[in-house]
TORPA-4810 file (N, C-alpha, C, O; in nm, 3 decimals):
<nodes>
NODE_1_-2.502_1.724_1.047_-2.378_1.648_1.032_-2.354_1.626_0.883_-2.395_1.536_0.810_X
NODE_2_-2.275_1.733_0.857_-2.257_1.697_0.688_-2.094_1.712_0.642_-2.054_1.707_0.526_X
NODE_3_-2.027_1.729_0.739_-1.869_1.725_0.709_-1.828_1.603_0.696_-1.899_1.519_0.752_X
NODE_4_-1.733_1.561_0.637_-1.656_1.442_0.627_-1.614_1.417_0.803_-1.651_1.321_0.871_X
NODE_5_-1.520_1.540_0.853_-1.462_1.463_0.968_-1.555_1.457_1.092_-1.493_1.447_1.198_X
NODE_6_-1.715_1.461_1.105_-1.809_1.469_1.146_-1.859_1.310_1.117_-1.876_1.213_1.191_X
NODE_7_-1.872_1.328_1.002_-1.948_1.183_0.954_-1.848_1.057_1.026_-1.888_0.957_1.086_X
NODE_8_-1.704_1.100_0.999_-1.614_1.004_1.032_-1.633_0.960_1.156_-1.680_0.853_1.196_X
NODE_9_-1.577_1.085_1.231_-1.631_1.060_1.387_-1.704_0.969_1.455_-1.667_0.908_1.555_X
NODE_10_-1.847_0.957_1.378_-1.971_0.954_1.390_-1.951_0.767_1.388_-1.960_0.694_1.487_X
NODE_11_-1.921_0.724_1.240_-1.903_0.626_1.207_-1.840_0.532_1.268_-1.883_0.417_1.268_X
NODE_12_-1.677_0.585_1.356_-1.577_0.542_1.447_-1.676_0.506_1.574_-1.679_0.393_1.623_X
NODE_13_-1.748_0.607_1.615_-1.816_0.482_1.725_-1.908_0.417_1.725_-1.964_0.397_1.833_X
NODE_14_-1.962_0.356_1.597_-2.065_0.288_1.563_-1.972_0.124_1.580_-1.865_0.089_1.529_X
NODE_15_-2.081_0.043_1.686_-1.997_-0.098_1.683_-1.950_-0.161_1.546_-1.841_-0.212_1.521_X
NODE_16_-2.075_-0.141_1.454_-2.033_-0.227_1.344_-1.909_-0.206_1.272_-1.859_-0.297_1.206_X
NODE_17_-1.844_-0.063_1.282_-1.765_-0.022_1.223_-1.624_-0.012_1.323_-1.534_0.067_1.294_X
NODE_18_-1.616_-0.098_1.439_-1.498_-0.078_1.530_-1.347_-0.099_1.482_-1.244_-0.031_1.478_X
NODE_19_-1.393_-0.244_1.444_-1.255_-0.273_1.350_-1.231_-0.239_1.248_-1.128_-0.293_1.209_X
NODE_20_-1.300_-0.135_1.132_-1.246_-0.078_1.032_-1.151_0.032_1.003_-1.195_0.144_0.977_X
NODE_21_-0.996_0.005_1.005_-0.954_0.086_0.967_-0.993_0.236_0.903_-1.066_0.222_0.805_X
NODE_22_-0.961_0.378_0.937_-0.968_0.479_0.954_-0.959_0.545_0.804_-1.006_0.657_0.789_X
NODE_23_-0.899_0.478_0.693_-0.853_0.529_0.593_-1.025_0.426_0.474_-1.092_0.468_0.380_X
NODE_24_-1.026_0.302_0.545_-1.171_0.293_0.471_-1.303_0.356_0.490_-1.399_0.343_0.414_X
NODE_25_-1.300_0.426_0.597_-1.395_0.501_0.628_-1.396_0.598_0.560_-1.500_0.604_0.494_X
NODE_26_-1.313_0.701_0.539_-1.236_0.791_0.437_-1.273_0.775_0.293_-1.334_0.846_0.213_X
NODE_27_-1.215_0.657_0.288_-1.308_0.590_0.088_-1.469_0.621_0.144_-1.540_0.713_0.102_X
NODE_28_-1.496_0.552_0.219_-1.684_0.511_0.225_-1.732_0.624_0.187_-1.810_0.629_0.092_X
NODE_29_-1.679_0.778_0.280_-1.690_0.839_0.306_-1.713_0.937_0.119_-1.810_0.978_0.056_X
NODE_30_-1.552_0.936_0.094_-1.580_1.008_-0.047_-1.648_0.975_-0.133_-1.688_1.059_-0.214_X
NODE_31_-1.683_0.843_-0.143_-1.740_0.773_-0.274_-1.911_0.776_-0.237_-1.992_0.736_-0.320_X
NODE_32_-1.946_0.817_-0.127_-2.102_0.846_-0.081_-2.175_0.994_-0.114_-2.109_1.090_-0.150_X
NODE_33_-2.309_0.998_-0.098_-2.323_1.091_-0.097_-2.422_1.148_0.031_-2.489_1.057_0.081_X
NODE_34_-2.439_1.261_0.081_-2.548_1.275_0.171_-2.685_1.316_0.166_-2.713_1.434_0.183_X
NODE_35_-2.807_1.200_0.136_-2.938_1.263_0.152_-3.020_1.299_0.287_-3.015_1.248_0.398_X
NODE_36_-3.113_1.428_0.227_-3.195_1.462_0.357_-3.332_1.402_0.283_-3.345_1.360_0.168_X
NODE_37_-3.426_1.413_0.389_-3.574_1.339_0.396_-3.640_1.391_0.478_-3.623_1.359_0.596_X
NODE_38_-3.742_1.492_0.440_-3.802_1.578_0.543_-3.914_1.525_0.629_-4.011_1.480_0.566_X
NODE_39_-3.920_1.522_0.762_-4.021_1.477_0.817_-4.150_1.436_0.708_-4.177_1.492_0.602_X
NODE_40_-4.199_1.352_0.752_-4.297_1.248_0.673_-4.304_1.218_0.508_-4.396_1.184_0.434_X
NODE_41_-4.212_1.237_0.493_-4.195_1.200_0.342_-4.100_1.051_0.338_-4.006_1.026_0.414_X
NODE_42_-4.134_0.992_0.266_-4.080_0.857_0.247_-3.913_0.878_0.168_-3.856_0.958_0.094_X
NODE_43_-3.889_0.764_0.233_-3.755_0.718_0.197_-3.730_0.657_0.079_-3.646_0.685_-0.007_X
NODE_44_-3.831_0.550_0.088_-3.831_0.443_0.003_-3.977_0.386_0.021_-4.049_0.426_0.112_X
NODE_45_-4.027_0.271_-0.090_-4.171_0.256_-0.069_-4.144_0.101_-0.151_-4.043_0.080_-0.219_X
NODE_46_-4.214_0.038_-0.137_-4.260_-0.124_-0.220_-4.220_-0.124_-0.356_-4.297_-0.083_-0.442_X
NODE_47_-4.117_-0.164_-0.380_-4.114_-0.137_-0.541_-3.983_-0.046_-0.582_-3.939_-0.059_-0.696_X
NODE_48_-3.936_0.022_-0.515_-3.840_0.104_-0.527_-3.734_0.001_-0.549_-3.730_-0.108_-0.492_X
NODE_49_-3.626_0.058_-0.661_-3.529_-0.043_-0.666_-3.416_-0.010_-0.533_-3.389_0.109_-0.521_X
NODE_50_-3.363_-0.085_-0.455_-3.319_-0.084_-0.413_-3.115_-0.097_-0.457_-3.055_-0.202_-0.481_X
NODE_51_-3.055_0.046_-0.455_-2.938_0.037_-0.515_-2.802_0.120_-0.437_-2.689_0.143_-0.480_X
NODE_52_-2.857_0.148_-0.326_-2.733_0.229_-0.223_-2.741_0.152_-0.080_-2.828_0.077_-0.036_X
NODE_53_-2.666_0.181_-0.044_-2.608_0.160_0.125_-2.635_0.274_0.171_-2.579_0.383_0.157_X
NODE_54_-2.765_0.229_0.252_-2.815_0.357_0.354_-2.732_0.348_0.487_-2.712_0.238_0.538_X
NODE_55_-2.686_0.459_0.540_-2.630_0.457_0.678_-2.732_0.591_0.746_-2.736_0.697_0.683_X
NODE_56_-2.798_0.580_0.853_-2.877_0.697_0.881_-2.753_0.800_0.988_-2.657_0.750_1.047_X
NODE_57_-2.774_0.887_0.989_-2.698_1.022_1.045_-2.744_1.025_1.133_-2.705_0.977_1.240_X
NODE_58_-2.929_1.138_1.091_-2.975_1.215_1.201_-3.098_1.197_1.179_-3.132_1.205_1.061_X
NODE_59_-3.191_1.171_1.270_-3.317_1.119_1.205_-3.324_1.008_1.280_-3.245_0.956_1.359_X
NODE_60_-3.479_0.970_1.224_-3.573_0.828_1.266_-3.612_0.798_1.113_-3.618_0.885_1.026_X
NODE_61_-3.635_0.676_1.095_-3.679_0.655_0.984_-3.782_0.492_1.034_-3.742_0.399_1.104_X
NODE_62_-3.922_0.507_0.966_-3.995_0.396_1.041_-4.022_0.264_0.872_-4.054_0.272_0.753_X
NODE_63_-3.997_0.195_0.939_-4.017_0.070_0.827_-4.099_0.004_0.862_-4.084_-0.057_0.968_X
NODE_64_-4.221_-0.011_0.784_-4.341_-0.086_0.799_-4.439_-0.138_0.657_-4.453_-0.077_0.551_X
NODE_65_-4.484_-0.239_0.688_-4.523_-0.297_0.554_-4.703_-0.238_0.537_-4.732_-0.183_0.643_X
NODE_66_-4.784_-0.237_0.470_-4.906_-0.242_0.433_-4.968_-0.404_0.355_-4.941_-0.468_0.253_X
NODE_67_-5.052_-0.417_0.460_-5.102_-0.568_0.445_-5.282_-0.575_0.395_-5.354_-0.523_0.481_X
NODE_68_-5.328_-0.609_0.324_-5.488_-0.615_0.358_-5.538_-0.609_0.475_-5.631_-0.529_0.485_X
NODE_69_-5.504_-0.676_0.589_-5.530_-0.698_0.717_-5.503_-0.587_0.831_-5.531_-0.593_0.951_X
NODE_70_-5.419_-0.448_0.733_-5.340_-0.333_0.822_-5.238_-0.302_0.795_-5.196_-0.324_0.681_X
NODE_71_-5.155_-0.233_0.897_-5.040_-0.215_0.882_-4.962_-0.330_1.018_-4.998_-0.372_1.128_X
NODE_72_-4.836_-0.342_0.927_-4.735_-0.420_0.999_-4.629_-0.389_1.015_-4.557_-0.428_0.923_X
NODE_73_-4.549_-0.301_1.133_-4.437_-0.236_1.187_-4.371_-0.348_1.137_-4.406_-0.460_1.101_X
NODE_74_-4.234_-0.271_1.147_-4.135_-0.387_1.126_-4.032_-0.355_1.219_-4.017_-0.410_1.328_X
NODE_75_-3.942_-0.235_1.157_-3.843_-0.155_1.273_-3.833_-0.049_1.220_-3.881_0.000_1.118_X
NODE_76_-3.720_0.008_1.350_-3.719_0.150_1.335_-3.557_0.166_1.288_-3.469_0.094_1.337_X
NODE_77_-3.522_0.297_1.159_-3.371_0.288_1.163_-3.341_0.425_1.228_-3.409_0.524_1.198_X
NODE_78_-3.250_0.431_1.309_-3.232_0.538_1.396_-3.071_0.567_1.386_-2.988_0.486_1.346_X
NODE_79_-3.044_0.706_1.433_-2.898_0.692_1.341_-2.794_0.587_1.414_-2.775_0.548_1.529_X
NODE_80_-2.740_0.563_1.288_-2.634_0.496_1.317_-2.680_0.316_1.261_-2.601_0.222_1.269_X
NODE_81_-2.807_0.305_1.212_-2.874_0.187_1.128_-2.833_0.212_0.986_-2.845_0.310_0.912_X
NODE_82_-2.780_0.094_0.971_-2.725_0.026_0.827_-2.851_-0.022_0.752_-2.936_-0.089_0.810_X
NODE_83_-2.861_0.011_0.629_-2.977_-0.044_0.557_-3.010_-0.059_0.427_-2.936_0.025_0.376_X
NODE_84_-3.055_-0.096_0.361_-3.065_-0.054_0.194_-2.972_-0.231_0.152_-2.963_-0.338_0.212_X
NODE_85_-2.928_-0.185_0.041_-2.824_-0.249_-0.050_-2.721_-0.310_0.041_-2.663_-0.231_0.116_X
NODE_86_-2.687_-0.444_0.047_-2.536_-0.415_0.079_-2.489_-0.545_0.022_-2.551_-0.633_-0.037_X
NODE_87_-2.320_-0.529_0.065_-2.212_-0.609_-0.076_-2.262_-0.777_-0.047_-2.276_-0.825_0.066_X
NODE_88_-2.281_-0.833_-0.150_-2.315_-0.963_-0.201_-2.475_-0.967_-0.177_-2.510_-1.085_-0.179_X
NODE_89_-2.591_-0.875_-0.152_-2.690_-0.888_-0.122_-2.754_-0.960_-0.297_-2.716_-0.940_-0.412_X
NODE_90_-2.848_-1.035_-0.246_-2.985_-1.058_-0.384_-3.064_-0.943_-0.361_-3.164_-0.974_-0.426_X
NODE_91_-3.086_-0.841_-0.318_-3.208_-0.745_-0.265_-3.234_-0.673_-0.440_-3.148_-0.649_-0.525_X
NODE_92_-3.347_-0.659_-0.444_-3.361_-0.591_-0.600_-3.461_-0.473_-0.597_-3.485_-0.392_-0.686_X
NODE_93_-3.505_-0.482_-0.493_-3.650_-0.397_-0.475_-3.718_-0.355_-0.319_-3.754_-0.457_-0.260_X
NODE_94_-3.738_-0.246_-0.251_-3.794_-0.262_-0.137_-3.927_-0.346_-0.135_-4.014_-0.363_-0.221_X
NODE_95_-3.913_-0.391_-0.010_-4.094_-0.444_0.015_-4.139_-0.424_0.088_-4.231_-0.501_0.114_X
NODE_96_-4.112_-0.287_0.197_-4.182_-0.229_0.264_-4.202_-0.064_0.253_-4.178_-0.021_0.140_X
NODE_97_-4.242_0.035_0.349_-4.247_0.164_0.345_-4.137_0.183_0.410_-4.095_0.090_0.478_X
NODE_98_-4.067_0.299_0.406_-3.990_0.394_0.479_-4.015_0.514_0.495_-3.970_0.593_0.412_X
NODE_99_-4.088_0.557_0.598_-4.080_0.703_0.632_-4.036_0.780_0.705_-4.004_0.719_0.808_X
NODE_100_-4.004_0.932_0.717_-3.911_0.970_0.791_-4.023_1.047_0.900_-4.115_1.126_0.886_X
NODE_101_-3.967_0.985_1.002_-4.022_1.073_1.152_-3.979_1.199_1.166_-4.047_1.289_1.217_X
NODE_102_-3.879_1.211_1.128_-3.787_1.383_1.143_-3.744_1.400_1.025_-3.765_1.319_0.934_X
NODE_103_-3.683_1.500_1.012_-3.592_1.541_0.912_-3.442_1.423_0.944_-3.373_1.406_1.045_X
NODE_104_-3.438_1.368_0.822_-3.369_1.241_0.865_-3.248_1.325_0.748_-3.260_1.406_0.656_X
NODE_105_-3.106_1.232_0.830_-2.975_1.278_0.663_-2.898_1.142_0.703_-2.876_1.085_0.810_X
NODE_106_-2.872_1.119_0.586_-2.862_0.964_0.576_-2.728_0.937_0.472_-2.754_1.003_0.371_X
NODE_107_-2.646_0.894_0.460_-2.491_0.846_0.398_-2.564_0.744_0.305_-2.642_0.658_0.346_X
NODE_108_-2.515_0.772_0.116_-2.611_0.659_0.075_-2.455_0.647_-0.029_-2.381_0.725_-0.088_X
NODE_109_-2.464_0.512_-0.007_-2.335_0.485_-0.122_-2.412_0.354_-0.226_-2.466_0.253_-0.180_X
NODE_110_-2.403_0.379_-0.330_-2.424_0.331_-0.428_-2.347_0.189_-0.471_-2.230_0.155_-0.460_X
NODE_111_-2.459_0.125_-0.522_-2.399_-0.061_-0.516_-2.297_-0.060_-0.611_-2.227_-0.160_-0.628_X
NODE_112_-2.276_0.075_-0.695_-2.178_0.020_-0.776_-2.016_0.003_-0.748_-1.944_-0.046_-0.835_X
NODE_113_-1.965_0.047_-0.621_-1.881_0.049_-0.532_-1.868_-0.025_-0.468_-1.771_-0.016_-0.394_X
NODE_114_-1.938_-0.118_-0.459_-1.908_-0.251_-0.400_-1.832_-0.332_-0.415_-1.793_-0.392_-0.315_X
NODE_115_-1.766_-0.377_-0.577_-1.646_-0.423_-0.566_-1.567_-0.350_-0.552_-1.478_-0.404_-0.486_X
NODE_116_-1.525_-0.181_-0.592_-1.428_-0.162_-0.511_-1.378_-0.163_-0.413_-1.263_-0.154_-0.368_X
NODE_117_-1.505_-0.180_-0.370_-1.466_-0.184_-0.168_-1.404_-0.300_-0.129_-1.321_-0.291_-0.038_X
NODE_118_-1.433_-0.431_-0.190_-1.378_-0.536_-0.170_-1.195_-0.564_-0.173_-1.110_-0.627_-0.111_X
NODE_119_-1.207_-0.459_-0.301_-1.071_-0.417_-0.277_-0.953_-0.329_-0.153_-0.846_-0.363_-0.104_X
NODE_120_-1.031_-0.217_-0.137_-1.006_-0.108_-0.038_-1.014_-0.155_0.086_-0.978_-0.075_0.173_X
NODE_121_-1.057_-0.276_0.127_-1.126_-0.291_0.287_-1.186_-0.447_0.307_-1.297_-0.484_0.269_X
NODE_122_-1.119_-0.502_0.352_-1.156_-0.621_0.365_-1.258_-0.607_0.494_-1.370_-0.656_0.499_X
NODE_123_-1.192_-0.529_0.599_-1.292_-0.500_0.729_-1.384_-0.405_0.702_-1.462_-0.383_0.796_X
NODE_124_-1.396_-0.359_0.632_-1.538_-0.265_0.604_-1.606_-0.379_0.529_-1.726_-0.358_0.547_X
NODE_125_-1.593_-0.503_0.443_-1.693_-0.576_0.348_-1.707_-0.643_0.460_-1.822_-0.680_0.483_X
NODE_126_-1.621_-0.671_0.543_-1.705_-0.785_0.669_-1.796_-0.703_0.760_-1.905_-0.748_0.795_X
NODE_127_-1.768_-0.626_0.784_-1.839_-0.556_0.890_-2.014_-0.551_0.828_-2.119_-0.579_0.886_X
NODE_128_-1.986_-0.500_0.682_-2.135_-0.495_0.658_-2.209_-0.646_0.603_-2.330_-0.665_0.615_X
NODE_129_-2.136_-0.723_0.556_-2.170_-0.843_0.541_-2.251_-0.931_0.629_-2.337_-1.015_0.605_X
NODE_130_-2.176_-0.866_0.783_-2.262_-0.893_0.934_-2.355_-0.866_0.938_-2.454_-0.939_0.951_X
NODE_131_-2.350_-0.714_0.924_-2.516_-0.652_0.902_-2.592_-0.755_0.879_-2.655_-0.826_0.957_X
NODE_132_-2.573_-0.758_0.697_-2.680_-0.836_0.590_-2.690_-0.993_0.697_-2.794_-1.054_0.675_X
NODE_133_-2.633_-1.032_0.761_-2.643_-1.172_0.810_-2.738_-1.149_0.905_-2.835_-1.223_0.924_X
NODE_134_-2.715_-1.060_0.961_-2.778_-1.022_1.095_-2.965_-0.953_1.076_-3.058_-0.943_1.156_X
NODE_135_-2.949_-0.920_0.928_-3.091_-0.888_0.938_-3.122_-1.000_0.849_-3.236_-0.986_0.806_X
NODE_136_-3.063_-1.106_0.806_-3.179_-1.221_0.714_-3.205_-1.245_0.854_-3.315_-1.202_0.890_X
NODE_137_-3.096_-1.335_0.997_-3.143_-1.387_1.087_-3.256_-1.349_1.172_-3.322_-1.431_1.236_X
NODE_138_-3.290_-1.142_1.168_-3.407_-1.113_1.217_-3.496_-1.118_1.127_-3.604_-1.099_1.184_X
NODE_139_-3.518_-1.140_0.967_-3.633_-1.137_0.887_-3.711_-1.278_0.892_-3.831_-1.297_0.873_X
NODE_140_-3.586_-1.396_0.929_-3.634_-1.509_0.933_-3.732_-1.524_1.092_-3.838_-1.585_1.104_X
NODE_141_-3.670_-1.461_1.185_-3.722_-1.490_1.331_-3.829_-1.421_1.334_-3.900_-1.434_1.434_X
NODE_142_-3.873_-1.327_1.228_-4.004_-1.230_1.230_-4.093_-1.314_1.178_-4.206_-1.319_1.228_X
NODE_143_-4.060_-1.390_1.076_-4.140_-1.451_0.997_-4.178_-1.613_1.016_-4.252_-1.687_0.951_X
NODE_144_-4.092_-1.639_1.139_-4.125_-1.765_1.236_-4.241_-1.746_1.307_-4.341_-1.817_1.295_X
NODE_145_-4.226_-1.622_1.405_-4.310_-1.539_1.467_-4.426_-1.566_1.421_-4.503_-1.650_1.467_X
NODE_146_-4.454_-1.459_1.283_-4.614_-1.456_1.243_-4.669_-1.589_1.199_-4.790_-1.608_1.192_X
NODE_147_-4.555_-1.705_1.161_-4.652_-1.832_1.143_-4.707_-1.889_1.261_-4.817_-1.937_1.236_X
NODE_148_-4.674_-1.901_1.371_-4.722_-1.918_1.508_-4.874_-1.857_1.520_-4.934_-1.861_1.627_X
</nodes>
């Protein structure tokens, strides 16, 4: 999946993206670029600055931390998972692993487009804004979890 009206497609039936007008998808779309990630090679790792909007395509991609005590799954991004950077985030750095289960291809748009987007799309900055809300609320409920 590496065409624009493929990717579009693709994007149109992703929930997060229901209410976004057709012509911001279009921007997302040009102003991105498309990486591949070959089975077991990492995405991203502890330390990596964190500076694009990952959208996964095609692929598995596994996120898990390394602890003294082991390893600690976290989740899995599978296509159609939002991830990385996104608009108004503090994020500066990964703090876990990312590796790819398959040959993963992934939509990565760069933070520096972020205020334009604010401009271009009011329903595309909300839509991902949800995201970012939606994964502090699971980082916090993970981390309720392990104090138990």
């Amino acid at each position: 999946m590496t065409k624009p009206t493929e990717i579009k497609s693709f994007l149109q039936n992703l929930p997060n993206f229901s209410a976004v007008e057709s012509t911001a998808l279009d921007w997302l779309i040009e102003k991105s670029e498309i990486r591949e990630a070959a089975k077991d090679t990492f995405v991203f790792t502890p330390g990596d600055e964190v500076n694009h909007l990952i959208i996964v395509l095609v692929g598995s991609v596994d996120i898990y931390l390394e602890k003294p005590d082991g390893r600690q799954d976290l989740f899995l991004l599978t296509p159609g998972s939002i991830s990385g950077n996104l608009p108004f985030s503090r994020s500066k750095g990964a703090s876990a692993h990312g590796r790819a289960l398959e040959d993963v291809y992934m939509l990565y748009l760069n933070k520096v487009h972020f205020v334009e987007m604010v401009g271009v799309s009011y329903s595309l900055t909300q839509a991902l804004v949800a995201v970012m809300s939606d994964r502090i609320r699971n980082v916090s409920q993970t981390q309720f979890q392990d104090e138990k």
